[in-house]
C-alpha positions in Angstrom: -46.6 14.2 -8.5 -49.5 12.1 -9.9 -51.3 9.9 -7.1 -54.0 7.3 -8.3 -56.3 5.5 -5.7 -58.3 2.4 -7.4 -60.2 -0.2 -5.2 -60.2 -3.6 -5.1 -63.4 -5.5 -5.2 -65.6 -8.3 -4.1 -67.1 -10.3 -7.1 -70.7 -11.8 -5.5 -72.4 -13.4 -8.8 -71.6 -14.1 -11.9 -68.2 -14.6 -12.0 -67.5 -16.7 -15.2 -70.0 -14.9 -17.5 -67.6 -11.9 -18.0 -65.0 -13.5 -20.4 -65.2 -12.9 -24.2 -65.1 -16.2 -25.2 -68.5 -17.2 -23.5 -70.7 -13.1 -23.2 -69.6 -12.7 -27.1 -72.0 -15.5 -27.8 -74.5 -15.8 -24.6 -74.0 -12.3 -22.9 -72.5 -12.4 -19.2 -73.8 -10.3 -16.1 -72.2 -9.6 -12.9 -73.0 -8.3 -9.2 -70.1 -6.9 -7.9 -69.0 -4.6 -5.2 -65.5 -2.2 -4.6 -64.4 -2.1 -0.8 -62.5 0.3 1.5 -59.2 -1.0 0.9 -57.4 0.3 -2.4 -54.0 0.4 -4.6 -52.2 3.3 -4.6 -49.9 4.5 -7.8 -47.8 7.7 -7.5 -46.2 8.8 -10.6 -43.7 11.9 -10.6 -40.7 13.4 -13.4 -37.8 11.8 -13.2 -34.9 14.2 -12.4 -32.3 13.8 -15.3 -29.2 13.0 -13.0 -29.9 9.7 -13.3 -28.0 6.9 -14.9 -31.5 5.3 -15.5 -34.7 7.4 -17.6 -37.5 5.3 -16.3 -38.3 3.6 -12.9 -40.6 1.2 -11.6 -41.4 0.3 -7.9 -42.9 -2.7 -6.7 -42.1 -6.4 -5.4 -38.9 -5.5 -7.3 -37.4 -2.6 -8.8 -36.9 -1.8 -12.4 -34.7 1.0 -13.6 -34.1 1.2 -17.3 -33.8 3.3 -20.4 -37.2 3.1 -21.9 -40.9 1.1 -21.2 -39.5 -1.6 -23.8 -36.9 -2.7 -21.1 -39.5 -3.1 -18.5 -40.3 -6.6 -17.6 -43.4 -6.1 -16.0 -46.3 -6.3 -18.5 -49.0 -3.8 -18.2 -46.3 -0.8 -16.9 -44.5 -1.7 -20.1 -47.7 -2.0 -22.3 -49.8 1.0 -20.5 -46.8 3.2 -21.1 -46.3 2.4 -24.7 -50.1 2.2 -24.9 -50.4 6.5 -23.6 -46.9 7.0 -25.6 -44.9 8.2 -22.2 -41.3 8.6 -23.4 -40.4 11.1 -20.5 -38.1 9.9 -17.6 -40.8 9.1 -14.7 -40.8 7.3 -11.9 -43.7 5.2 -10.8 -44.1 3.7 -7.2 -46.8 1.0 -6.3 -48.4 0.7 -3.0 -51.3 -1.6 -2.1 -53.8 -2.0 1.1 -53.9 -6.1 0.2 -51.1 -8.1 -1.4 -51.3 -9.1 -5.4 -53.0 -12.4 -6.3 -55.2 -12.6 -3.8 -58.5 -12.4 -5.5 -59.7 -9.3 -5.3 -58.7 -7.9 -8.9 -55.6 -6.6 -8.2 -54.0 -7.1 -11.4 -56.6 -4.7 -12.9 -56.8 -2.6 -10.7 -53.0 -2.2 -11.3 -53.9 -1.6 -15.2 -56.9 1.1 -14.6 -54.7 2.7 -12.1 -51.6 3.4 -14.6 -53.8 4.5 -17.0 -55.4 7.4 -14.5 -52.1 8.5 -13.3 -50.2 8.6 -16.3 -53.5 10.2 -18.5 -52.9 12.9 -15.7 -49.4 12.9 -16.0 -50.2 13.6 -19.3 -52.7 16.2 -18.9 -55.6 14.9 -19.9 -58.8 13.4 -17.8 -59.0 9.6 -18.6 -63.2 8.7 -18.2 -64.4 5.8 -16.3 -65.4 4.0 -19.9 -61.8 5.2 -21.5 -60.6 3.0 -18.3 -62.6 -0.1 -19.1 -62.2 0.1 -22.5 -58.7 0.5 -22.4 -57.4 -1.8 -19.5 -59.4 -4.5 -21.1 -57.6 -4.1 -24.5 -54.4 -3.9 -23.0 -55.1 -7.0 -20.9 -57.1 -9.2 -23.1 -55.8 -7.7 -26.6 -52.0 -6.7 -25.9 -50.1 -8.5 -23.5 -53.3 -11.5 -24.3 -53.9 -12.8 -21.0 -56.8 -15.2 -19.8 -59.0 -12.6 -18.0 -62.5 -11.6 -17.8 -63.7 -8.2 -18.0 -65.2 -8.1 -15.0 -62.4 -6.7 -12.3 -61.2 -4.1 -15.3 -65.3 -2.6 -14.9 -65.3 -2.6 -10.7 -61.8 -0.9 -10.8 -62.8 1.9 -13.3 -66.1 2.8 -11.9 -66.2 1.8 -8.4 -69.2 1.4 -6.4 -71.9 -1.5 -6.5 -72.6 -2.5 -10.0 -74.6 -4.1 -12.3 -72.4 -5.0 -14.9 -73.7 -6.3 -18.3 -71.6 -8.0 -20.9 -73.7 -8.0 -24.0 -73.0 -10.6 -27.3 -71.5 -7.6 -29.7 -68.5 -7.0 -26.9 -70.2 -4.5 -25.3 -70.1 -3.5 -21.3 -73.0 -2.0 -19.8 -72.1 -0.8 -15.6 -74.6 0.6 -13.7 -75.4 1.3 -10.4 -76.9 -1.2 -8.4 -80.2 0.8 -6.8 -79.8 -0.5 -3.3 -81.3 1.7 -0.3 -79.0 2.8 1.9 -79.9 0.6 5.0 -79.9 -2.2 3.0 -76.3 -2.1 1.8 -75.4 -1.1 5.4 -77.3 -4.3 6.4 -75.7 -6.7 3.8 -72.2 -4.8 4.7 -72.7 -6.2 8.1 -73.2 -9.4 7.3 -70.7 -10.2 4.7 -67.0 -11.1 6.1 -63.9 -11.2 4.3 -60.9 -13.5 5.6 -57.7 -13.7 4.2 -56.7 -17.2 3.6 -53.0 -16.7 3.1 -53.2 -18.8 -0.1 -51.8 -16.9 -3.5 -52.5 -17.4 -7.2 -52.9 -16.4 -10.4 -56.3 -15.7 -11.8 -55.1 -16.5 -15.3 -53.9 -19.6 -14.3 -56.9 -20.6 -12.9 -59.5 -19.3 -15.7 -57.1 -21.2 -18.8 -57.9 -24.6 -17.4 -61.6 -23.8 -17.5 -62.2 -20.9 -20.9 -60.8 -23.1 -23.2 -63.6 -25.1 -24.2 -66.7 -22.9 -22.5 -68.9 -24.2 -24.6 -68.9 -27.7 -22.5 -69.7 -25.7 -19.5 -72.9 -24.6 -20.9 -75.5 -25.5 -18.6 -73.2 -24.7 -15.8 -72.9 -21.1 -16.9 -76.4 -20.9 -17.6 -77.4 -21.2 -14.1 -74.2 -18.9 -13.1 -76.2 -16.2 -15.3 -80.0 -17.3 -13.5 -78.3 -17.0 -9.9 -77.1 -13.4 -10.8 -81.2 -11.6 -11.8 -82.1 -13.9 -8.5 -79.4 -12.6 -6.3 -80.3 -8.6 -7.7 -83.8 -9.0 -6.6 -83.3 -9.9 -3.5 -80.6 -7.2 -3.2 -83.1 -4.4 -4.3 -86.2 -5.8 -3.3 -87.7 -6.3 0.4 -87.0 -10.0 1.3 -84.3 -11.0 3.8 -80.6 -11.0 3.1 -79.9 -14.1 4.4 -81.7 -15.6 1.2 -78.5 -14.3 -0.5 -76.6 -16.9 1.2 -78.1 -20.2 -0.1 -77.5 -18.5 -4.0 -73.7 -17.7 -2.7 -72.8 -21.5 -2.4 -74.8 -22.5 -5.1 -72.7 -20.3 -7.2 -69.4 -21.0 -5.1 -70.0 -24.8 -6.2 -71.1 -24.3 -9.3 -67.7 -22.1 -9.9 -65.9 -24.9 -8.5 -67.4 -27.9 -10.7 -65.8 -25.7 -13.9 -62.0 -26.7 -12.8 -60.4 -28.5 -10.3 -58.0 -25.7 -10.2 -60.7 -23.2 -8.7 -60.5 -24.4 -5.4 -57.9 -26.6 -3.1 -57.7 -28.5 -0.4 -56.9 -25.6 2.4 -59.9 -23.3 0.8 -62.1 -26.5 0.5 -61.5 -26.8 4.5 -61.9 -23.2 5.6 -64.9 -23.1 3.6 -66.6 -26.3 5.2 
């Protein structure tokens, strides 16, 4: 049996930058952190007493004949992606439910990819995992996503992640000291708000006309070198928190679909 652990993550800046249709012609950059809670994919052969060759483990349960059956899109599309025609079962198991903004969806994507490239034999890298989950994503099934959550997933960690105007991704570590991360770890909190949605859903009424959102993206980008320096450098945390609303509301001008009325109110 295969078993794949991939985090979920906590997007702090830049959020917005990272989708193709706006870093492909400004660049995009990103501050972004994984946490301590994770999704979990186990992936074993599948006996051949069964009336089913393939099966698939989640909110639902899928059991089919081949990935082309499968109605969930990245198990389908990762498994015709890494050519898995063996009978295999595959069971999903995650520390925070789907949809609730912490990248779960990609994480889901990287995490396939691991397990099956080791159900495969081979050793997937962290960049085969970007790469990859990001052209099955954005390229194959053609969702609305940034490339953002595909990045934290696959390399984990605090990152500096650069999205450059000829497509490529740059991740590197963010050179916090120690204390400091413990510092900002302590004063960051994380609620669940019990609200669920799609991301895609929420970045199609905002990417299709980037362009307009120009100036607002600009300053999304400004916040992000502002927010690092503070991050590596010597001056208090708590200056971190003004550029967090800035960018909260500055997020939230792009759509009217970003936030809602029960998020609007926690957050106040």
């Amino acid at each position: 049996m295969i078993i794949s652990r991939t985090p979920y993550r906590l997007s702090l800046f830049g959020g917005g930058t990272d989708y193709p249709g706006w870093y492909k012609e400004n660049g995009g950059k990103v501050l972004s952190f994984t946490i301590d809670k994770y999704l979990y994919l186990t992936v074993r052969v599948l006996p051949p007493f069964f009336d089913h060759r393939l099966r698939l483990v989640y909110s639902q349960i899928e059991e089919c004949q081949s990935f082309d059956q499968l109605q969930h899109p990245a198990a389908r599309e990762v498994l015709r992606f890494l050519k898995v025609y063996d009978g295999v079962e595959i069971h999903y198991d995650g520390d925070l439910p789907s949809h609730s903004g912490v990248g779960s969806s990609s994480a889901f994507t990287v995490g396939l990819l691991n397990a099956l490239s080791g159900y495969k034999g081979r050793k997937a890298t962290k960049d085969s995992l970007l790469r990859d989950s990001i052209y099955i994503e954005q390229e194959v099934i053609g969702e609305t996503v940034g490339s953002q959550d595909q990045a934290s997933a696959a390399f984990g960690g605090s990152n500096e992640i650069l999205f450059a105007t000829d497509g490529s991704i740059n991740v590197q570590p963010l050179q916090i000291e120690s204390e400091r991360l413990y510092e900002l770890n302590r004063n960051l909190l994380i609620f669940f708000t019990g609200q669920y949605r799609r991301a895609e859903e929420v970045a199609v009424s905002y990417t299709t006309n980037l362009e307009s959102k120009r100036v607002t993206l600009d300053r999304v980008r400004e916040i992000v070198d502002e927010a690092q320096a503070i991050l590596v450098g010597s001056q208090s945390l708590e200056s971190l928190g003004p550029l967090m609303d800035e960018s909260w509301q500055l997020k939230r001008s792009l759509s009217d679909k970003v936030s809602n009325a029960v998020i609007d109110e926690i957050y106040e």
